[in-house]
C-alpha atoms as one frame of an Amber mdcrd trajectory, in Angstrom:
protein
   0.000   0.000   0.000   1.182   3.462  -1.128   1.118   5.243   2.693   2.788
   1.818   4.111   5.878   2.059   1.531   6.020   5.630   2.337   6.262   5.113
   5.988   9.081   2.315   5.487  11.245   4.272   3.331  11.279   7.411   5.570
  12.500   4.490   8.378  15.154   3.543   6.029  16.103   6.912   4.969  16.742
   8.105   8.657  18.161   4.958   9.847  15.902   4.058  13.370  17.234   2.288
  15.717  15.544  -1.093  17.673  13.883   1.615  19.907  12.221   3.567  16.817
  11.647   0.101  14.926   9.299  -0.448  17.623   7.428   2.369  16.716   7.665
   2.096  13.299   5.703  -1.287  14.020   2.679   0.732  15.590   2.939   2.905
  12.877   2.507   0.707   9.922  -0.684  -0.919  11.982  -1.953   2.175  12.421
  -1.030   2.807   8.350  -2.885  -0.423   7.466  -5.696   0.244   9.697  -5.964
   3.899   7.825  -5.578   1.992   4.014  -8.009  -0.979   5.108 -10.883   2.302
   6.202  -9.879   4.579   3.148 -10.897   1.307   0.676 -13.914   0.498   2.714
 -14.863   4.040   2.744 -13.922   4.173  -1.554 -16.281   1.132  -1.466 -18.931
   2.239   0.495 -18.839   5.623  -1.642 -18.997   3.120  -4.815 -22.119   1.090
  -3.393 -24.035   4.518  -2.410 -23.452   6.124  -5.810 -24.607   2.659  -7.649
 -27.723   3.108  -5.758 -28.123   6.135  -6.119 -27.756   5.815  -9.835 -30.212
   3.192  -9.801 -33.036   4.968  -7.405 -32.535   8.274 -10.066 -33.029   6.038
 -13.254 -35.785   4.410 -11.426 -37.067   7.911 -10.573 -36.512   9.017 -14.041
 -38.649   6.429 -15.743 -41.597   7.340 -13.261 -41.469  10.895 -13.778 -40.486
  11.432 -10.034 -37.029  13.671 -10.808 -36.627  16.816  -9.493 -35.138  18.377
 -12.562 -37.397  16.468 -14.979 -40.879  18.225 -13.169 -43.889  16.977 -14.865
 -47.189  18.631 -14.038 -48.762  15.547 -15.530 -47.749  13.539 -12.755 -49.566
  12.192  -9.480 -46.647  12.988  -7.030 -46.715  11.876  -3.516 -46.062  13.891
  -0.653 -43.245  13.467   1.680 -43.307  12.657   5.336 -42.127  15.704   5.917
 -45.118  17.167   4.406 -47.544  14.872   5.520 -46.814  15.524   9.387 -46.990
  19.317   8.593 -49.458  19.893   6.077 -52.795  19.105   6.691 -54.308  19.588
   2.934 -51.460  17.317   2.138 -53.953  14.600   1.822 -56.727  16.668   0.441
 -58.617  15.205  -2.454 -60.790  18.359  -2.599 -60.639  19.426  -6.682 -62.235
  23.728  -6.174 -63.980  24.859  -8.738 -61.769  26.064 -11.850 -58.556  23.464
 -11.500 -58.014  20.302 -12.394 -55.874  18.689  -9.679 -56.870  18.866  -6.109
 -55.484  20.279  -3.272 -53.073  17.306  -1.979 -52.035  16.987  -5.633 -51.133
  20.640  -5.927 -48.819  21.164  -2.693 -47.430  17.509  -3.633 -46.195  19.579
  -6.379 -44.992  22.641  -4.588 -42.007  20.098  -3.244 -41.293  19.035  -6.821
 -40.902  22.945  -7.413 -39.593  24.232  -3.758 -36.021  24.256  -5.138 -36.589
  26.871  -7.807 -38.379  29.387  -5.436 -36.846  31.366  -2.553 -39.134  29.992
  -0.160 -39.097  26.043   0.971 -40.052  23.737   1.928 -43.398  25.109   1.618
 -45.144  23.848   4.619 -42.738  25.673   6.983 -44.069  28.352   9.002 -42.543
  31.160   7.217 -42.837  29.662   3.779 -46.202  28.744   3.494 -47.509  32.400
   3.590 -46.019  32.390  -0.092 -48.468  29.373  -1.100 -51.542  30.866  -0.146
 -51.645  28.450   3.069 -53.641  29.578   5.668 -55.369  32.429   4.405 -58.311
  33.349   2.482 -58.530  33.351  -1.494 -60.087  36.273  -0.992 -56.734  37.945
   0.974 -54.788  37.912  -2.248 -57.114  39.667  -4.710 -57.657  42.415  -2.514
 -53.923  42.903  -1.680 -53.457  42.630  -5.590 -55.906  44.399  -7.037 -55.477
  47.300  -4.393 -51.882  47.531  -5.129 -52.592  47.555  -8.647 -54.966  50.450
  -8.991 -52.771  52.244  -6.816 -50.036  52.033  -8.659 -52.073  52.713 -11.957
 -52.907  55.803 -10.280 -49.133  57.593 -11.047 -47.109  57.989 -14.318 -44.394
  56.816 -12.803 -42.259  60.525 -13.333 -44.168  62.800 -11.102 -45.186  60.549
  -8.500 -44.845  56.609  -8.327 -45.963  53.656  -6.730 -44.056  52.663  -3.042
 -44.720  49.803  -1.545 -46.164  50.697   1.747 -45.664  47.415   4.030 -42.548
  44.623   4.197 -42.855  41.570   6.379 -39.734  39.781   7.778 -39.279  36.612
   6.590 -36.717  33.896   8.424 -35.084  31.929   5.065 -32.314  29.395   5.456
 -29.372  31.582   5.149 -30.927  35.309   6.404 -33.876  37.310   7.363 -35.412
  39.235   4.499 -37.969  41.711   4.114 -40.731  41.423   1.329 -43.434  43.437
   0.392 -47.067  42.140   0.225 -46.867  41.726  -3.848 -44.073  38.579  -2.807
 -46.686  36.280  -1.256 -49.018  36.857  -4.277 -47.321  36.354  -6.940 -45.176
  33.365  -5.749 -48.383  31.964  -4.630 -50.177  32.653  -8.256 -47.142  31.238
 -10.003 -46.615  28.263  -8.530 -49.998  27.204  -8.192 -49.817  28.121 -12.357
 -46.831  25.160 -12.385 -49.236  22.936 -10.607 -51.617  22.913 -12.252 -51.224
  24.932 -15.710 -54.155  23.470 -17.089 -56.499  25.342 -14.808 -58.829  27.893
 -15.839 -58.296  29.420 -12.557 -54.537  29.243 -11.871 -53.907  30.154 -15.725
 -55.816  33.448 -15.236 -53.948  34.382 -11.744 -50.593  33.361 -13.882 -51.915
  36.225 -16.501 -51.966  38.931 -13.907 -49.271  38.176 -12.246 -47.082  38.195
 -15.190 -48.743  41.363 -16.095 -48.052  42.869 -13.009 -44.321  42.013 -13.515
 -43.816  42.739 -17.224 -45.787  45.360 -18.463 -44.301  48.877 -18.968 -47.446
  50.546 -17.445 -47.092  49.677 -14.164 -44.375  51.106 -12.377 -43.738  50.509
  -8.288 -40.497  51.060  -6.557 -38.989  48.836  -4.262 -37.443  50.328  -0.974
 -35.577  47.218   0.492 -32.814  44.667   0.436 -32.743  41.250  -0.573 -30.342
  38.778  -1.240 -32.014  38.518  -4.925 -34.914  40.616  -5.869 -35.801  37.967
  -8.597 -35.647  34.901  -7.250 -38.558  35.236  -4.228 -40.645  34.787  -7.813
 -40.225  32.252 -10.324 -38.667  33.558 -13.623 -41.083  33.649 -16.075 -38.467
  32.786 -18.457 -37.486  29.908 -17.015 -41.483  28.677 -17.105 -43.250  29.774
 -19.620 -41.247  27.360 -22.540 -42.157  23.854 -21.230 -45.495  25.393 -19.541
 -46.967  27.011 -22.856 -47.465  22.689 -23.628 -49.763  22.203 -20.648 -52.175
  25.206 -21.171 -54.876  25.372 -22.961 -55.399  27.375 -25.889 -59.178  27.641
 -25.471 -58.633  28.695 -21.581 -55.893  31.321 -22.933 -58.378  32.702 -26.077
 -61.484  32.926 -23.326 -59.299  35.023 -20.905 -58.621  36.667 -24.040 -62.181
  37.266 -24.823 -63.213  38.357 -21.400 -60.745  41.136 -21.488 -61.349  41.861
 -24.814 -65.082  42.639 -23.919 -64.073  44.122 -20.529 -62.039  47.034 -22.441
 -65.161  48.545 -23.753 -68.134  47.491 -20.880 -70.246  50.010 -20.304 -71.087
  48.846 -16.244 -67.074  48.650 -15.744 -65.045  51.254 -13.843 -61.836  53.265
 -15.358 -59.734  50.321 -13.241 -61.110  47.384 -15.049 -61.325  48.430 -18.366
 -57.204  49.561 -17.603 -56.697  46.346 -16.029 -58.643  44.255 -19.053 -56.375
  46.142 -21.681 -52.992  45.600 -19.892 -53.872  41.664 -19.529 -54.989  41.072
 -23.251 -51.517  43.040 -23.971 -49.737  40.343 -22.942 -52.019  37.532 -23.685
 -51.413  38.761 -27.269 -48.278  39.864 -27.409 -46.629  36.820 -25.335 -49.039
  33.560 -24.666 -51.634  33.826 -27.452 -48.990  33.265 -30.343 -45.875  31.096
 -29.035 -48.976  28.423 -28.103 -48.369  24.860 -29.662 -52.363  25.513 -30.712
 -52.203  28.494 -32.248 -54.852  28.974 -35.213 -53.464  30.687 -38.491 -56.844
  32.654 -38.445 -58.307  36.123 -37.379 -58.706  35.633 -34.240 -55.321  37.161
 -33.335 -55.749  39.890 -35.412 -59.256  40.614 -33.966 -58.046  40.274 -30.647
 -55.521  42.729 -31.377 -57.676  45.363 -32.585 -59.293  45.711 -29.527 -56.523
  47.462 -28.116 -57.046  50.635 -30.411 -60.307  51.017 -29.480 -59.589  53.002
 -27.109 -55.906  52.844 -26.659 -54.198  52.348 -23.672 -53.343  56.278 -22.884
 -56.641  57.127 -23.516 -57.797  54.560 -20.538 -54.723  55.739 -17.976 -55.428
  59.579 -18.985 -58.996  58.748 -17.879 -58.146  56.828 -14.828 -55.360  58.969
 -13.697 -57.231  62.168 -13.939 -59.501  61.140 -11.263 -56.048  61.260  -9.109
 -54.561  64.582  -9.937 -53.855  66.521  -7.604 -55.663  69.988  -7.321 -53.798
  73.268  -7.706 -55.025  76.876  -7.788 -55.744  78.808 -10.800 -52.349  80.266
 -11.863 -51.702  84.051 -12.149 -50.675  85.314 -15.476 -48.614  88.251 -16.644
 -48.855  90.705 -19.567 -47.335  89.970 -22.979 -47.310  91.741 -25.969 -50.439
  92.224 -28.294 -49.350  89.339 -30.905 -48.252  87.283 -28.740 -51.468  87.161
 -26.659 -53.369  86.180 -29.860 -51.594  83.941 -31.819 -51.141  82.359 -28.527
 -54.933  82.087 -28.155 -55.150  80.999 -31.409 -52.756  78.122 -30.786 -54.577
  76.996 -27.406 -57.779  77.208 -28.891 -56.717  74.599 -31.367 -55.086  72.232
 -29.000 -57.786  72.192 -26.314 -60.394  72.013 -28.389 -63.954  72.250 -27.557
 -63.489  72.494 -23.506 -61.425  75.893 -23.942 -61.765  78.540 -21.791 -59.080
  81.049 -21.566 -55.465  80.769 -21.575 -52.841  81.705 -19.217 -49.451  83.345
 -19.850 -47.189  82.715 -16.769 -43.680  84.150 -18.182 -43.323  86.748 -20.823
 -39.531  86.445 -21.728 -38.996  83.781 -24.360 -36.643  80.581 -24.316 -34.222
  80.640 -27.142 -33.199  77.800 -28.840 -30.628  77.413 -31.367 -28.521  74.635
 -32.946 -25.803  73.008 -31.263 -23.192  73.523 -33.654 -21.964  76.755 -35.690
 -23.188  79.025 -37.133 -26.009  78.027 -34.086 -28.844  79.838 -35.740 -32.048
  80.192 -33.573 -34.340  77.217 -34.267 -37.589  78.715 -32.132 -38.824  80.291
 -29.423 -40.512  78.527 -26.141 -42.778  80.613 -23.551 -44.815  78.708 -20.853
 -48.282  78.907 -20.616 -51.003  77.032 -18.897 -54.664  76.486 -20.679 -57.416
  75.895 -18.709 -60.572  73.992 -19.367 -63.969  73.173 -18.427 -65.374  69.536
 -18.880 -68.539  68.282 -16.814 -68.761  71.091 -15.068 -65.149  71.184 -13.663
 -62.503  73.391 -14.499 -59.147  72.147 -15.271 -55.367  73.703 -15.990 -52.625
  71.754 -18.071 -49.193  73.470 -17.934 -47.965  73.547 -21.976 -46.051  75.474
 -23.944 -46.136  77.798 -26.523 -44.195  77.512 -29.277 -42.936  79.971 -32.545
 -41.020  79.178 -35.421 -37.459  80.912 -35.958 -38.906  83.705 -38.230 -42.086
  83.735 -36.024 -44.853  83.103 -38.438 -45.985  79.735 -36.834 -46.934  79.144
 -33.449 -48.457  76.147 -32.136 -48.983  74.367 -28.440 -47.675  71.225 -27.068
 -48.346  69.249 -23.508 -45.115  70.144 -21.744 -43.035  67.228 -19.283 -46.574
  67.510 -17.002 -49.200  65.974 -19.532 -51.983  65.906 -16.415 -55.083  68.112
 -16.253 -55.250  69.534 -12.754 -58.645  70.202 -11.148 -58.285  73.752 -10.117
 -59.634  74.479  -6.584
């Protein structure tokens, strides 16, 4: 044995005497007894890795791997979950799924190691899988957050999340706002059991909540990785887009489409109806494996003009603008005072009432490089309205051409109307 040998020839090399050949004896037992555990530990390695090679093929072939997750497959829970979770057992199929409610948290362990928050039946974890609260809970902490934060453009005032709640992990404490237990809840439930009615439609919002450029909310905290408390939709939506179904997609489809326009629905749900179809037919509708090389895509599609999506957050938004007073103007010059009401006229419209000059020195602009000849001429100026009885100022501005023949209006970096008090 190579650590015997070794031992010997350092003996040799030094040249021990009778007293240090005695102890070269209880060394070489003690090297043998080191060799003879090293081998049985090599072969004790070797057996465990045979079976364990031969419990993951086994595992394989019944669809039970981890990394192979099949939402087509009856999974059994773990004794783990069993003792902890009391739906573990559940055969209870609610109304819009098609797996019941043991089948769907036997899933959640087949999933826990892609999420932030496992296992799932832990104390702190199970908030994030809708355990042990009401259905109910989540809509109203999404749908309030949502027409909150539809309520800002995102450059004069945004979204903050209001509330974070500790959360013990594994490694560290974190602290996540109230969206985190929806939308991990929503998506996972989605991997379940993705050919749902239900849990497709929760999967929709959530993933509009996450990916559309309307909605803008700002995040005040630290965690270890912002992303990963939610599934990646990316890492999803591939092998998912299989297991939904097309007609499930096109009738979520169909009930936003007809949700835009509703005449009993309020400025949120026609906003939220638009934002959802968005997606549905921008991302699921057309990657499906179902797709139909028909209208209906194109149909769908139209429904967004009609009315487009500013028109719906103008609409909403205005009822959230915050009041100022009427502003005090100053005196400008004859022609500028009329081609200026010419110009507001024209861009207000109907709802015109008068127009306000609130500087009378104009902006010069000219071009950036020589000979920099002046381009036009920029003076503020605020236009006020009157629509349903209310009066209303947007802050503009009032253009003229370099040689001052044309002048024309345009929204300045505040688009709002402001109620006036």
């Amino acid at each position: 044995m190579k650590m015997t040998k070794t031992i010997v020839a350092l003996a040799l090399l030094f040249g021990c005497s009778a007293t240090t050949n005695a102890q070269i004896g209880g060394l070489l037992n003690k090297a043998k007894k080191a060799a003879k555990e090293k081998v049985e530990k090599k072969l004790k390695k070797a057996k465990n890795d045979a079976i364990n090679k031969a419990e993951g093929s086994a595992m394989e072939k019944a669809g039970l791997k981890k990394a192979d997750y099949d939402p087509n497959c009856k999974y059994k829970p773990s004794k783990e979950a069993l003792a902890a979770d009391p739906q573990a057992n559940d055969q209870t199929i609610e109304k819009g799924f098609t797996k019941s409610i043991g089948d769907i948290h036997a899933c959640y362990e087949q999933i826990q190691d892609v999420t932030l928050y496992s296992p799932y039946y832990t104390d702190d974890a199970k908030r994030f899988y809708g355990i042990g609260a009401e259905e109910g809970t989540f809509y109203n902490i999404f749908f309030g957050m949502f027409s909150e934060t539809l309520k800002y453009d995102g450059i004069h005032k945004a979204y903050h999340y209001p509330n974070f709640t500790p959360v013990n992990l594994a490694n560290e404490q974190i602290q996540v706002p109230c969206d985190e237990f929806v939308l991990n809840f929503w998506t996972c439930r989605f991997i379940a059991d993705p050919k749902s009615e239900k849990a497709l439609k929760e999967f929709v919002y959530a993933y509009t909540w996450l990916n559309s450029l309307n909605v803008k909310a700002i995040r005040h905290y630290a965690m270890k990785d912002e992303t990963a408390g939610v599934i990646s939709d990316n890492a999803i939506l591939p092998s998912n887009f299989r297991q939904m179904r097309y007609d499930n997609l096109l009738k979520l489809a169909n009930e936003c489409a007809a949700g835009i326009t509703a005449k009993d629905g309020s400025g949120f749900s026609r906003l939220l109806y638009h934002l959802v179809l968005k997606v549905l037919v921008d991302d699921f509708l057309p990657r499906h494996k179902d797709a139909k090389n028909d209208d209906s895509l194109r149909l769908l599609s139209l429904k967004l003009d009609t009315p487009r999506i500013g028109e719906l957050l103008d609409a909403y938004q205005n009822d959230f603008v915050d009041a100022v007073s009427e502003p005090k103007g100053v005196t400008v010059d004859a022609k500028t005072r009329n081609a200026g009401i010419a110009a507001a006229k024209k861009f207000a419209g109907a709802n015109f009432e008068k127009a306000v000059f609130t500087k009378s020195s104009w902006q010069t602009f000219k071009e950036s490089k020589y000979p920099y000849r002046i381009t036009a001429y920029a003076l503020p100026i605020a236009i006020i309205t009157k629509e349903g009885g209310k009066r209303f100022v947007q802050y503009c501005t009032l253009t003229k051409s370099a040689n001052g023949s044309n002048y024309f209006v345009q929204a300045g970096s505040d688009t709002r109307k402001h109620p006036i008090k």
